[in-house]
Short mmCIF file of the C-alpha atoms (twelve columns), coordinates in Angstrom:
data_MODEL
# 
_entry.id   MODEL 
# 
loop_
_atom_site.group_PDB 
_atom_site.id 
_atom_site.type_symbol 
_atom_site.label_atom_id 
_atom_site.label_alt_id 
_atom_site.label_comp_id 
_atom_site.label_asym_id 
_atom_site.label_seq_id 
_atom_site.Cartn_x 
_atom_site.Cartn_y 
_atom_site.Cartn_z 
_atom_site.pdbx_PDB_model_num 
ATOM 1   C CA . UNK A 1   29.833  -60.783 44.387  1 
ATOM 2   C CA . UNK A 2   27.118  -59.073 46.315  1 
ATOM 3   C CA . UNK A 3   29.356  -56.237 47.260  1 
ATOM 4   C CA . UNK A 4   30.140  -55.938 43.791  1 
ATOM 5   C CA . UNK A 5   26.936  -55.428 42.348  1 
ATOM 6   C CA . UNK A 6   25.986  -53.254 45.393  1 
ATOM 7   C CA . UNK A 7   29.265  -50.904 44.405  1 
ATOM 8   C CA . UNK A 8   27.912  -51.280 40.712  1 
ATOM 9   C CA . UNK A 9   24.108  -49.907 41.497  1 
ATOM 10  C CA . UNK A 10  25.568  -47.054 43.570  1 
ATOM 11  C CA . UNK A 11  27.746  -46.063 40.762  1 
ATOM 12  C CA . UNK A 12  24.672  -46.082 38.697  1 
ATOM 13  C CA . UNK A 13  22.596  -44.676 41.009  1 
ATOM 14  C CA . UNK A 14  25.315  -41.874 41.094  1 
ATOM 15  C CA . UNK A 15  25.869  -41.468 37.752  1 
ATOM 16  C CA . UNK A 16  21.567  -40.974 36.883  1 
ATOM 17  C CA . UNK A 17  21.702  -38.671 39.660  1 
ATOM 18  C CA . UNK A 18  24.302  -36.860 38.432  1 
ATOM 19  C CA . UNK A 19  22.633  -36.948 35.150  1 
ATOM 20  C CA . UNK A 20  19.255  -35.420 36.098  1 
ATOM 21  C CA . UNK A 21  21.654  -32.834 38.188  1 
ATOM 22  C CA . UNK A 22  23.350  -31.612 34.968  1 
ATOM 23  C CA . UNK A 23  20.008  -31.756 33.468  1 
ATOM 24  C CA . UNK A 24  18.235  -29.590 35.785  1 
ATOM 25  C CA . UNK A 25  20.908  -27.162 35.591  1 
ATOM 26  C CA . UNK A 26  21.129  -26.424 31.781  1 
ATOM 27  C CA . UNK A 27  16.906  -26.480 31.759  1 
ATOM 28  C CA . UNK A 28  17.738  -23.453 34.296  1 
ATOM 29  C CA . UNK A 29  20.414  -21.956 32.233  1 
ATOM 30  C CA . UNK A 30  18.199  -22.366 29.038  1 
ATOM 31  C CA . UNK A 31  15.645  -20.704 31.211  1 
ATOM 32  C CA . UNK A 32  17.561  -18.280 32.017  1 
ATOM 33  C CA . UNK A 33  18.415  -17.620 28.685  1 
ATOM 34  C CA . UNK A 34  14.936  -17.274 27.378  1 
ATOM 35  C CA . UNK A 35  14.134  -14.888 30.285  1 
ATOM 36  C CA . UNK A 36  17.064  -13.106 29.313  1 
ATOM 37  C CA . UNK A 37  16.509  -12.642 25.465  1 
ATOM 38  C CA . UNK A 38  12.479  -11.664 26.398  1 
ATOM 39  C CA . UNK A 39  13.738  -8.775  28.294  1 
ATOM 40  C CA . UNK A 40  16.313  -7.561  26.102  1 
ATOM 41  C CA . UNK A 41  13.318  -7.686  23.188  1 
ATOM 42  C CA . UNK A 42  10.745  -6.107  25.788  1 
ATOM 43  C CA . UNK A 43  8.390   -3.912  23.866  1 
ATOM 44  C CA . UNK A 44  8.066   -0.226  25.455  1 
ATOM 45  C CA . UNK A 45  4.823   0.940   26.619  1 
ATOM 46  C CA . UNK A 46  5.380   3.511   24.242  1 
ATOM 47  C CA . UNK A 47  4.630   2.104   21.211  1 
ATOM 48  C CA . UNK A 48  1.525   -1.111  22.615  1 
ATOM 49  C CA . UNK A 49  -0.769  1.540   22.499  1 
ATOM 50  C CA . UNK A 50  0.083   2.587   18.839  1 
ATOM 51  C CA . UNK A 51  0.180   -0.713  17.497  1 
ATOM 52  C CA . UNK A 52  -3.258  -1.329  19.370  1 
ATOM 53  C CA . UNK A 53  -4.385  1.557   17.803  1 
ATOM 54  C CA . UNK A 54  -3.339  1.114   14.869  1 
ATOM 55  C CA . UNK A 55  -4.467  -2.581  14.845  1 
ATOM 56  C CA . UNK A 56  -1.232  -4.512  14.372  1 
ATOM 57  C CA . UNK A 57  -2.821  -7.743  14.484  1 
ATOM 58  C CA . UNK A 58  -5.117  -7.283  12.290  1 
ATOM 59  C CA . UNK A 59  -3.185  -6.077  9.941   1 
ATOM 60  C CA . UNK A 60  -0.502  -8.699  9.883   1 
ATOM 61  C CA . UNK A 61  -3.069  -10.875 9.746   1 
ATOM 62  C CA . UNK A 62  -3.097  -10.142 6.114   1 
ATOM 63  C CA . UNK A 63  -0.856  -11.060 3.386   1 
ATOM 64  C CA . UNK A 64  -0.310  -8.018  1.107   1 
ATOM 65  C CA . UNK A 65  -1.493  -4.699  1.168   1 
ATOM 66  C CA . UNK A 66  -1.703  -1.860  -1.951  1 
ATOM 67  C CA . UNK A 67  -2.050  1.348   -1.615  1 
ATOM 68  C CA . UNK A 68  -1.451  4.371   -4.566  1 
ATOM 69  C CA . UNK A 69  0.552   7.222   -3.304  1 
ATOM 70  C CA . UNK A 70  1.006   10.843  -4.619  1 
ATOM 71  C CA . UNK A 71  3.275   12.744  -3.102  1 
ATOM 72  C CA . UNK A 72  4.862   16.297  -4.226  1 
ATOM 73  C CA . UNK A 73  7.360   18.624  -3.172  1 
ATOM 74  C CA . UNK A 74  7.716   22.042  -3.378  1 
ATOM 75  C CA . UNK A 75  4.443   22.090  -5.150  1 
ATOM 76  C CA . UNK A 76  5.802   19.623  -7.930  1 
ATOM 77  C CA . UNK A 77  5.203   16.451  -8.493  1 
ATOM 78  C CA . UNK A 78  7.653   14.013  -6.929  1 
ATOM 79  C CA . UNK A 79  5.967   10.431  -7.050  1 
ATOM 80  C CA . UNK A 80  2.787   8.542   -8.373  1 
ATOM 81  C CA . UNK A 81  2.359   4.942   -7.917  1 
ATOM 82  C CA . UNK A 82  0.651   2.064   -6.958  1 
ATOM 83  C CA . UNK A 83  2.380   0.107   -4.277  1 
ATOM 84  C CA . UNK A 84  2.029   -3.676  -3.548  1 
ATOM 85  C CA . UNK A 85  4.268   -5.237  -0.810  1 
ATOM 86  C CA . UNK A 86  3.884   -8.171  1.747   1 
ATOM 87  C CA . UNK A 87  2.460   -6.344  5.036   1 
ATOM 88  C CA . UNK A 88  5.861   -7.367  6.695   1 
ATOM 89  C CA . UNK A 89  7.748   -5.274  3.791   1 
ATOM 90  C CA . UNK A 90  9.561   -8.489  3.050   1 
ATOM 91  C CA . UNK A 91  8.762   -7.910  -0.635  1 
ATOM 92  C CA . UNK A 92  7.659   -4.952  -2.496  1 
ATOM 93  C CA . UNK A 93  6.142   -3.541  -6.167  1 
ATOM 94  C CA . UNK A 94  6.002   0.221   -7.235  1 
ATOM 95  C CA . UNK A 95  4.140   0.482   -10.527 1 
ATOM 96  C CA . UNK A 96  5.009   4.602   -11.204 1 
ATOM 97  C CA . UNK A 97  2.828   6.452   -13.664 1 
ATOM 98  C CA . UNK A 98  4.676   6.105   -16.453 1 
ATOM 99  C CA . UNK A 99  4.914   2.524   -16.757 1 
ATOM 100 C CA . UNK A 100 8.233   1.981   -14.781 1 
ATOM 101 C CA . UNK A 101 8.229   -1.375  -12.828 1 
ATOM 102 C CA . UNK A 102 10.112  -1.652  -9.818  1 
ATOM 103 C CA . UNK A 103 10.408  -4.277  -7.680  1 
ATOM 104 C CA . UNK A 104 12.006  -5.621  -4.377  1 
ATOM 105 C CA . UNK A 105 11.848  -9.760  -4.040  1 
ATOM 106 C CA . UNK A 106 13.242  -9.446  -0.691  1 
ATOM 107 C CA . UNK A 107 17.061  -9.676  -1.625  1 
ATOM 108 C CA . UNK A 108 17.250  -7.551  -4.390  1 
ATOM 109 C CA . UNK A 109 15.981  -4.259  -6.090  1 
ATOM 110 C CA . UNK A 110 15.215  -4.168  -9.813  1 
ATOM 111 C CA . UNK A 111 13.541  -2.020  -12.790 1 
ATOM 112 C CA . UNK A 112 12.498  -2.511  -15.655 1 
ATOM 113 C CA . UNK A 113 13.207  0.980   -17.010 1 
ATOM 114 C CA . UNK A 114 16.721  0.975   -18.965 1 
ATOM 115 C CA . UNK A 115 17.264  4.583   -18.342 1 
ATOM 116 C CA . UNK A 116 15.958  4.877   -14.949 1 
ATOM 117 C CA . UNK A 117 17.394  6.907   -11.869 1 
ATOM 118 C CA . UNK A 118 18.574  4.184   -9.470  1 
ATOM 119 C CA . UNK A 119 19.365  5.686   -6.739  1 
ATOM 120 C CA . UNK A 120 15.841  7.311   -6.863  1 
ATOM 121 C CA . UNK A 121 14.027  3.921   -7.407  1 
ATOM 122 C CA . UNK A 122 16.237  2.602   -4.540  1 
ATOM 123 C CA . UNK A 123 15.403  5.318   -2.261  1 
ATOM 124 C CA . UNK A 124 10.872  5.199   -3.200  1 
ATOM 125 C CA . UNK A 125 10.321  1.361   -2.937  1 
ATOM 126 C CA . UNK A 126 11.629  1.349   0.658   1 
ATOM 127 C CA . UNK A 127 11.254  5.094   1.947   1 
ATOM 128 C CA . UNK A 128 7.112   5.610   1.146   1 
ATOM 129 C CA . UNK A 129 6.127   1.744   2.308   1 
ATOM 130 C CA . UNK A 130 7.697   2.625   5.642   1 
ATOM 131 C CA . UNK A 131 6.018   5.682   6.220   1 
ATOM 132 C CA . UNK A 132 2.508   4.177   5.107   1 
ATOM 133 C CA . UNK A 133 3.432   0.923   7.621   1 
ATOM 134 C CA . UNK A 134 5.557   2.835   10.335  1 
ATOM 135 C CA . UNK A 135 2.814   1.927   12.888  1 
ATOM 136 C CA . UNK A 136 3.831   -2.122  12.140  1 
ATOM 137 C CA . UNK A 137 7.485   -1.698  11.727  1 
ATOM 138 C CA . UNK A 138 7.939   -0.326  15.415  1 
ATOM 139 C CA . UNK A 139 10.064  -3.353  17.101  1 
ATOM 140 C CA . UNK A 140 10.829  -4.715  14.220  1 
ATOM 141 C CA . UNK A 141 14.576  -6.748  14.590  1 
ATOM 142 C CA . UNK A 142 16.977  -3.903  15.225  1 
ATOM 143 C CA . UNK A 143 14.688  -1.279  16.235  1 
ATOM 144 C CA . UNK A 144 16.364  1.002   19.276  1 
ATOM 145 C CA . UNK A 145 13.618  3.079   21.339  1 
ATOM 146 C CA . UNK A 146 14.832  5.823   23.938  1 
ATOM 147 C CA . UNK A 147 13.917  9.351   24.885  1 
ATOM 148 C CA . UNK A 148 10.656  9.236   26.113  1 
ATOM 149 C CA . UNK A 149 9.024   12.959  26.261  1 
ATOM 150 C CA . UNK A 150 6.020   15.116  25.903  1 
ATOM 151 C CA . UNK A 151 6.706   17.346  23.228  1 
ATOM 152 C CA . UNK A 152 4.660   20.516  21.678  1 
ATOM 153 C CA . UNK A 153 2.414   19.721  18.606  1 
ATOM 154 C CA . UNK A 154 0.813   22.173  17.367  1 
ATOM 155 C CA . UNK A 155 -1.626  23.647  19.989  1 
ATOM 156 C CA . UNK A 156 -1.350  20.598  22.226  1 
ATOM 157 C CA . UNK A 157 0.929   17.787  23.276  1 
ATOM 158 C CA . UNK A 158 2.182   14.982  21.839  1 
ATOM 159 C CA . UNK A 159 3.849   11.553  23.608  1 
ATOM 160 C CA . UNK A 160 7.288   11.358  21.475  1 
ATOM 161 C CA . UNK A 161 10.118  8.497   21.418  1 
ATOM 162 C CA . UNK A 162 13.138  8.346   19.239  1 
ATOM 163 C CA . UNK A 163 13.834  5.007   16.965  1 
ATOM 164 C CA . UNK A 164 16.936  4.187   16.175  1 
ATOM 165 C CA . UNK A 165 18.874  1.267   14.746  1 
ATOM 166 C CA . UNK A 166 21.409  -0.913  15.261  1 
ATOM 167 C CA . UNK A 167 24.070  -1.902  12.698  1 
ATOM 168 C CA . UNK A 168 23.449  -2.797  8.810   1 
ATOM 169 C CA . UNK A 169 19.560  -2.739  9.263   1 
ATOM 170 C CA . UNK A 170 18.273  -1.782  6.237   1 
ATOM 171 C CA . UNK A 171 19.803  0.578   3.554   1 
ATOM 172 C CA . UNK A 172 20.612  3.379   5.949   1 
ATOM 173 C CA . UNK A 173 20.760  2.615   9.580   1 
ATOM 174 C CA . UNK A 174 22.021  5.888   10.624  1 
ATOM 175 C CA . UNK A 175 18.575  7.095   10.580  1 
ATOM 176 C CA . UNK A 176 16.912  8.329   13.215  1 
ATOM 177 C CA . UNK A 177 12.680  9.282   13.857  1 
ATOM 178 C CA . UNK A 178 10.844  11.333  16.233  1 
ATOM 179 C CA . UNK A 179 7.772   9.534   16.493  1 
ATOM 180 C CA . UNK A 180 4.831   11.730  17.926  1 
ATOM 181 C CA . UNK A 181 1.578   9.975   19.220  1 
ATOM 182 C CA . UNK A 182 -1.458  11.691  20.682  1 
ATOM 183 C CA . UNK A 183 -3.411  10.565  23.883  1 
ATOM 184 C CA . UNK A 184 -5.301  8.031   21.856  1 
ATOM 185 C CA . UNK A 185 -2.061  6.541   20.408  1 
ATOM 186 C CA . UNK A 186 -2.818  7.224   16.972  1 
ATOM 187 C CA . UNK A 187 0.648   7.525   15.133  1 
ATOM 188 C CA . UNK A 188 -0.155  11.529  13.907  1 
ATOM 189 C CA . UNK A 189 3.842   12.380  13.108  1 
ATOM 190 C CA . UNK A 190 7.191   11.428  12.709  1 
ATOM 191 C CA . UNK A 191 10.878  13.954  12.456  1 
ATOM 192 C CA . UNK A 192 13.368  12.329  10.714  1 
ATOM 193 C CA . UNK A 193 16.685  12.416  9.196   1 
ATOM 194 C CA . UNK A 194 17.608  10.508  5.502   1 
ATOM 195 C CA . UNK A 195 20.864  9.519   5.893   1 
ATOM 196 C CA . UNK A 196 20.593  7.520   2.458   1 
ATOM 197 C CA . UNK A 197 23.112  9.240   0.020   1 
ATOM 198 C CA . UNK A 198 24.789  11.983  2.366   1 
ATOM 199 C CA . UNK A 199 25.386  10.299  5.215   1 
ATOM 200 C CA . UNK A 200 24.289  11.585  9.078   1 
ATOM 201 C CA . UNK A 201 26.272  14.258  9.636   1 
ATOM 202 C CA . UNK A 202 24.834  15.916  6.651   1 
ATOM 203 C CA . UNK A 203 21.202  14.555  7.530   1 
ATOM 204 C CA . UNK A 204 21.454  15.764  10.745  1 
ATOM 205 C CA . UNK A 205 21.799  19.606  9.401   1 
ATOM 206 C CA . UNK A 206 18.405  19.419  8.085   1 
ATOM 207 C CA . UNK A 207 16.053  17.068  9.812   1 
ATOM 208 C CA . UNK A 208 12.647  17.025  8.110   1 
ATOM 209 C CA . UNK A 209 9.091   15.676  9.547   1 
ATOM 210 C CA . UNK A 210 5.370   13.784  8.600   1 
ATOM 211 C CA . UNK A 211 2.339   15.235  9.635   1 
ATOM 212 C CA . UNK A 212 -0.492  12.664  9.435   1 
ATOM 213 C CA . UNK A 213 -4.178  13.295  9.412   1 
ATOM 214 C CA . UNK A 214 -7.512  12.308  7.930   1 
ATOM 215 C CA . UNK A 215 -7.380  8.840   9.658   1 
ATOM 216 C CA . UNK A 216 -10.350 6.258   7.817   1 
ATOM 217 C CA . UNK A 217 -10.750 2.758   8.547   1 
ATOM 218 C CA . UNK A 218 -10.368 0.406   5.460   1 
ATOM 219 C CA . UNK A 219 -10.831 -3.320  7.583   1 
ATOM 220 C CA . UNK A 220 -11.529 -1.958  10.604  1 
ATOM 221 C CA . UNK A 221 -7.723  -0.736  10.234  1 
ATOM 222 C CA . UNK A 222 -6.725  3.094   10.836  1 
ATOM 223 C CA . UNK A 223 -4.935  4.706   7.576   1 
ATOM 224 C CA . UNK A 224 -3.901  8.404   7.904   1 
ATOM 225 C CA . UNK A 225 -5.105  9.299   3.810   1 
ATOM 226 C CA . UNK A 226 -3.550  12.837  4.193   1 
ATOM 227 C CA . UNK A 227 0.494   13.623  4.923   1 
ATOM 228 C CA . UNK A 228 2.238   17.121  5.213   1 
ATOM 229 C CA . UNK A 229 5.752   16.775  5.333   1 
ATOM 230 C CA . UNK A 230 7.898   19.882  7.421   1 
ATOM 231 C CA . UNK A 231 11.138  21.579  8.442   1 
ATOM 232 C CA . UNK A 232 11.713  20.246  11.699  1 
ATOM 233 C CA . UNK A 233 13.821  21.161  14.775  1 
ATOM 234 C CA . UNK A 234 14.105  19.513  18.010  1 
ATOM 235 C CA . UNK A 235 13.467  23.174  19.873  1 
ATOM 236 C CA . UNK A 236 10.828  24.164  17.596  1 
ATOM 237 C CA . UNK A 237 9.459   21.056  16.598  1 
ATOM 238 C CA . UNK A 238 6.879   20.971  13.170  1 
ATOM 239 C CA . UNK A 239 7.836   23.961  10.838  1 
ATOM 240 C CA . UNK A 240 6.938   25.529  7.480   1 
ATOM 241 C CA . UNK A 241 5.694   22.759  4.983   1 
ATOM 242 C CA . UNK A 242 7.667   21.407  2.305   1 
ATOM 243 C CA . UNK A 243 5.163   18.308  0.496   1 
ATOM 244 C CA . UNK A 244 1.880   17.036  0.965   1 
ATOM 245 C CA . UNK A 245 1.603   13.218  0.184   1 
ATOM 246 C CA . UNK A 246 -2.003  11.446  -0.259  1 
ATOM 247 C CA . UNK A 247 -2.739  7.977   0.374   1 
ATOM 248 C CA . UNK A 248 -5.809  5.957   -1.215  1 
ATOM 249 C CA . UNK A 249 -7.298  2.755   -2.854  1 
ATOM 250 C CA . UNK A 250 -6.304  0.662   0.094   1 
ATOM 251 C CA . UNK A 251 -6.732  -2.966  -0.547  1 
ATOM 252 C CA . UNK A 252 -5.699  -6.389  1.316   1 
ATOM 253 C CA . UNK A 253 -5.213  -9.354  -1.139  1 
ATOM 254 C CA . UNK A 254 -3.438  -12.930 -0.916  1 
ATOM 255 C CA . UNK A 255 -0.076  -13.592 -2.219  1 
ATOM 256 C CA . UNK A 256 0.968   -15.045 -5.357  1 
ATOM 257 C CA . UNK A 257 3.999   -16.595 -6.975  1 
ATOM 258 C CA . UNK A 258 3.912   -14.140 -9.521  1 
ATOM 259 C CA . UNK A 259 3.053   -11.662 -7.572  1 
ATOM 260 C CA . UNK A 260 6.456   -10.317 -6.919  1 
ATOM 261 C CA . UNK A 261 8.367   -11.691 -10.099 1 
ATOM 262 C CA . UNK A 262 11.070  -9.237  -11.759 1 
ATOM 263 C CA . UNK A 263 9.539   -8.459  -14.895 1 
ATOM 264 C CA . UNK A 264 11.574  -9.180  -18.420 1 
ATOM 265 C CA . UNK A 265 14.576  -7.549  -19.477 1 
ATOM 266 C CA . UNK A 266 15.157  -5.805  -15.942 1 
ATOM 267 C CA . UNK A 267 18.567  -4.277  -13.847 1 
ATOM 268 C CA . UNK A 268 19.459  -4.730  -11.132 1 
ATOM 269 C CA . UNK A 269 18.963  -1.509  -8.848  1 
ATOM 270 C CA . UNK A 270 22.009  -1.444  -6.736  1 
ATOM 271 C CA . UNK A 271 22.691  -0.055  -3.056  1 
ATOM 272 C CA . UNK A 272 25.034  2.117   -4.345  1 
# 
C-alpha cells in the first residue's frame, strides 16, 4: 500500500509539474506574442514629434471638436460649413450654408437634403475632417509609413514620409500622402492623391497638395487657420495654387446622445 501511494504522489507530483511546465511555456508564447504585435504597431520616429507637436494627448483628451471651414477652388466657392465630429472621427456633422444636414453616426452617411449630390456629401464629411485632424490620425489602425526623406519646401527643407493603407480602410484606401514636417515637427503640408471616384491610376496622373500656415493655439493645441492647396509633383514638389481653405471658430465640447442623431426625413448617402 505504501508503494502505491508513493507511485500515486509521483504521478501527481509529475503531472503539477508538468502543468506549471505547459504553463510557463504558453505565458512565454503569449509573451511573445505581445512583443510581437508591439513591434509590428511600432510608431516611427517620424511622426512622435508631430503628434507632440501637435499635442495628441491633449487633444484626444477631448470629446468633440467643431470647427467652420471655407474652402474654394479656382477662386469659387467650393464648401462652407460648420463641422462637429468626435476627435477620433468616429462620428461626424457638416451643417453647409444652406441648411443641408449631413451626418456620419459611425456606420452610415446620411442627408437631409432630398436633392442633394451624394457623392459630393460622401466625399466633404470625411475628406475636410481629415485634413483639419491629419496630425491625430497618423497610426491610426491601417496606417502604412515608409519613405523617409528630406525633401525641398519652398526655400528650405522639409522631413517627408509617405502614408499609406492597407486594405478596405476607409472609403478609398488606395490613397496615398506626402506628409511634410519642418524641424519643429509642426505638420506644415501634405501631397496627395483622391482615389475616391476615379480610382489610382487616374489619381496618380494628377497628385495635388496642402500647404498649412498661420498656426494659433486654441487649448494650448496648434491649428494651422490658413490652407493653400497645389499642383504637386514628386520632382518638383509644391506647385502653382489651385484653393485656399480657412479654418476658424475652434471649439471642444462634450458629447451628447443627440448630438449625432440623423435628422427627420433623411437618405441614406451611399458609398457608391
Amino acid at each position: 500500500m505504501k508503494n502505491k501511494i508513493l507511485f500515486s504522489g509521483t504521478i501527481l507530483s509529475l503531472f503539477f509539474f508538468s502543468c506549471q511546465e505547459n504553463t510557463k511555456k504558453e505565458e512565454v508564447k503569449t509573451a511573445v506574442s505581445e512583443v510581437s504585435e508591439e513591434a509590428i504597431k511600432e510608431i516611427p520616429e517620424f511622426t512622435k514629434g508631430i503628434e507632440i507637436t501637435h499635442k495628441k494627448t491633449a487633444f484626444m483628451s477631448h470629446e468633440v471638436v467643431g470647427y467652420d471651414l471655407i474652402v474654394k477652388f479656382g477662386g469659387k466657392d467650393y464648401l462652407a460649413a460648420r463641422f462637429t465630429q468626435t476627435v477620433s472621427g468616429s462620428k461626424i456633422k457638416m451643417e453647409r450654408t444652406n441648411g443641408e444636414i449631413v451626418i456620419y453616426d459611425g456606420n452610415n452617411v446620411f442627408t437631409n437634403k432630398k436633392d442633394a449630390n451624394l457623392p459630393k456629401d460622401r466625399f466633404d464629411i470625411f475628406t475636410w475632417p481629415y485634413f483639419v485632424t491629419i496630425p491625430y490620425k497618423l497610426n491610426d489602425n491601417g496606417t502604412i509609413w515608409s519613405d523617409f526623406q528630406d525633401k525641398p519646401f519652398y526655400d528650405t527643407i522639409a522631413h517627408t514620409g509617405k502614408l499609406s493603407f492597407e486594405a478596405n480602410v476607409g472609403d478609398a484606401p488606395d490613397d496615398w500622402y506626402i506628409v511634410y514636417k519642418d524641424n519643429a515637427n509642426y505638420l506644415v503640408g501634405a501631397a496627395y492623391i483622391v482615389s475616391f471616384g476615379k480610382g489610382k491610376e487616374a489619381a496618380e496622373k494628377e497628385p495635388h497638395a496642402v500647404k498649412y500656415t498661420n498656426f494659433s493655439e486654441v487649448d494650448g493645441i496648434p491649428f494651422a487657420k490658413d490652407w493653400t492647396y497645389h499642383m504637386w509633383t514628386n520632382e518638383t514638389g509644391f506647385g502653382e495654387k489651385i484653393g485656399t481653405a480657412t479654418l476658424s471658430n475652434i471649439t471642444f465640447s462634450k458629447t451628447n446622445d443627440s448630438l449625432f442623431s440623423k435628422p427627420k426625413n433623411t437618405i441614406v448617402v451611399p458609398l457608391k
